[in-house]
Each structure stands twice: as structure tokens, then as C-alpha cells.
N, C-alpha and C positions, 0 to 999 in steps of 0.2 A: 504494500500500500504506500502511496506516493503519501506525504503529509506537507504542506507549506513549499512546495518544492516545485519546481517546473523539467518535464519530460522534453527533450526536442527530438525526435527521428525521423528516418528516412523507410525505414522498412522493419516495422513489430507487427505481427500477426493482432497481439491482443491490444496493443496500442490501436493500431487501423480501426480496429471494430470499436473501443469505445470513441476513435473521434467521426466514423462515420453517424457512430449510434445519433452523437449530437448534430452533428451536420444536417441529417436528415431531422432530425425534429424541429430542427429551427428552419429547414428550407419550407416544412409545410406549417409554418407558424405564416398565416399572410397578415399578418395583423400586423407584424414587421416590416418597416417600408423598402428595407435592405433586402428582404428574403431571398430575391430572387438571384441575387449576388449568391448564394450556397447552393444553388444547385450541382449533381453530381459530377458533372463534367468541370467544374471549376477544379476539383479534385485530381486532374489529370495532368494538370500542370506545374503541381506543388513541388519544389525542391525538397521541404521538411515540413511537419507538422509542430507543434507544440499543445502544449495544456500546462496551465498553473494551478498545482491543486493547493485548497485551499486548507486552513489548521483543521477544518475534520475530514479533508480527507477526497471531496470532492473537487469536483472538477469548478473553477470558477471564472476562469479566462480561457480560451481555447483560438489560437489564430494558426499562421503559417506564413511559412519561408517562399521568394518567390522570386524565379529568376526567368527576363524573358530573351527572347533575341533582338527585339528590339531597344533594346540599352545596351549599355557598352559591355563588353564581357567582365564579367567579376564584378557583377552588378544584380544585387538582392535587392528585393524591397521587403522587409521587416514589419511585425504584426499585421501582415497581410490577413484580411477577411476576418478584421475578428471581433469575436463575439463573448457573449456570457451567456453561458448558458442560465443564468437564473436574471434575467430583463430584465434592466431596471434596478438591481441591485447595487447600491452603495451611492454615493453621492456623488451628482454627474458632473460638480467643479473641484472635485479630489480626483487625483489621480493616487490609486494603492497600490503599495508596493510589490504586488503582484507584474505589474506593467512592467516594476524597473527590473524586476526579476526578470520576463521576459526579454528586455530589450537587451539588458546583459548578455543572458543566455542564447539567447539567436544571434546576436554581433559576433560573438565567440563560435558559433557554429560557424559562418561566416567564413571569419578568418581563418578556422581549421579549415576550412573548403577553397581557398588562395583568394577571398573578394577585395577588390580595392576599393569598394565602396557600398554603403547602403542608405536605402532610403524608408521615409513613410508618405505619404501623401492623403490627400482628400479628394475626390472631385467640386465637391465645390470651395468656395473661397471664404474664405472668413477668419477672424481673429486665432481661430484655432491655432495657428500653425507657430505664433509668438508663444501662444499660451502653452499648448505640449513642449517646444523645443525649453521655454525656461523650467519646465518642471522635470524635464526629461535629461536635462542636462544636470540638473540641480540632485536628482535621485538617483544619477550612474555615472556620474563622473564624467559623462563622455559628452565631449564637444559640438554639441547639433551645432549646424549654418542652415537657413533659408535663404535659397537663391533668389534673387529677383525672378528672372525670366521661369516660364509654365516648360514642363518636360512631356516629353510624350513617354507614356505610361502605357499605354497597349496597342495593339501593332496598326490602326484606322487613323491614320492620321489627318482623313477629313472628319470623322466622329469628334466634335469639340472635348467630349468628355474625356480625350483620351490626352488633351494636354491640361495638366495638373503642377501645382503648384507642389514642391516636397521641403521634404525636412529630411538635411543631406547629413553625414558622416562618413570622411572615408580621403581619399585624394583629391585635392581640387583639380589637377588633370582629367577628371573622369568626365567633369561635366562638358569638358570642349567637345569632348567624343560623342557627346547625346545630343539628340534633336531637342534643339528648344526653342522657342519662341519670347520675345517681349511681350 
């Protein structure tokens, strides 16, 4: 039993099944405005999984590792898709220490994996991205930047939603290598 701890892999039989278990319970949750973001085929293109389980035991953050070919090679994007499986739980202007767990522990996967950089992003825009990078920095030690210019994040680069604003860690070389726009 996992306790207070965060899991990250690539290939566990029993791991798979519990984060399919929650994937699919949250893709047919439509009450969720994201839901459709968890469908099974998102699952196809994970690098890693994770889960932060919580002090008794359960599962209380659940996200993944994501790397695609449209960004520069050695290019993750971090807490990808991720969710709680218990909605709505804890207060939505704290960030818990769960996160900086996670964000450790997949930066660190990362690295053991040769990336020269990682990111997080939103599709839409808003204050968020000052607000996680000082908390995010402040609870892991590690040095977020917010680029000006919007990055392309998924391979349609007329789909608007596919250029997004991030929250970078890593080489600043990397971003000359990415499509980006002002």
C-alpha cells in the first residue's frame, strides 16, 4: 500500500488497472467540463502515469507524463490531464503538497529519461500561470519561467487551442526549437 507517496511508471500490470479504473470513471463523469479530455485513446500516448496517494492510502491526485513530436525532442509536458479523483476536494486557491510531490517526482523521471526540458500549460489564459509558477516554485525548489510568446502544444497548428501559453523548466535553448507565436 502506497501511503502519502507518489507512484510514477511506464509499465505495472496492477498500477494500469487502478489508473484506468479512475480514468474511466471520470471520463463518464459528464458533469465534468474536462471529461472529454480522459477518454481512452488519450491513454495511448502517455510516456508515464502517476498517482499521489494520499495519508490513508488512497489515490488523491492522478495525472501523466507527456511527450509529443511536435516539440523539441527531450520535451515532457508534466501533470498532464490531471485530475482528483475525489472533485472538488480541498481548496481551489491552495495548492497541496501533493502537486509539489508530483512535480518533483515526474521532473526527476524526466531527467532519468535524458529531457532538456518540461513544461505545464492551460489552454486558456489567465492569471493562473503567475499564480502556479510562484507557488510551484516556492514548494520545489525549482525555477519555473513563463514565456511570453503561446507554444504549440498539439500537432493542428490551425486548431487555436493548440497554441498555449506554459510554464517552462528546463534549457532556455529549447524554446528556439518550438513553434511559437507572439
Amino acid at each position: 500500500m502506497y501511503i502519502d507517496q507518489i507512484t510514477t511508471w511506464t509499465d505495472n500490470t496492477d498500477l494500469d488497472s487502478v489508473y484506468e479504473d479512475l480514468r474511466s470513471r471520470h471520463y463518464t463523469n459528464a458533469s465534468h467540463r474536462l471529461y472529454k479530455n480522459y477518454g481512452p485513446e488519450h491513454v495511448s500516448e502517455l510516456s508515464a502515469k502517476s498517482i499521489y496517494w494520499g495519508a490513508d492510502g488512497s489515490p488523491k491526485i492522478v495525472c501523466s507524463i507527456l511527450g509529443r513530436n511536435c516539440w523539441p525532442a527531450r520535451t515532457y509536458r508534466i501533470l498532464n490531464r490531471l485530475w482528483k479523483p475525489e472533485l472538488n476536494s480541498g481548496n481551489a486557491f491552495t495548492i497541496d503538497k501533493g502537486f509539489a510531490l508530483l512535480i518533483k517526482d515526474q521532473y526527476q523521471w524526466c531527467l532519468d529519461h535524458g529531457a532538456d526540458a518540461v513544461f505545464m500549460s492551460r489552454q486558456t489564459e489567465s492569471r493562473w500561470q503567475q499564480w502556479a509558477t510562484k507557488f510551484f516554485t516556492e514548494m520545489t525548489g525549482l525555477e519555473f519561467h513563463i514565456p511570453q510568446e503561446k507554444f504549440l502544444t498539439c500537432i493542428n497548428e490551425l486548431d487555436e487551442s493548440c497554441w498555449q501559453r506554459i510554464i517552462f523548466l528546463g534549457n532556455p535553448a529549447v524554446l528556439n526549437n518550438w513553434k511559437h507565436r507572439v
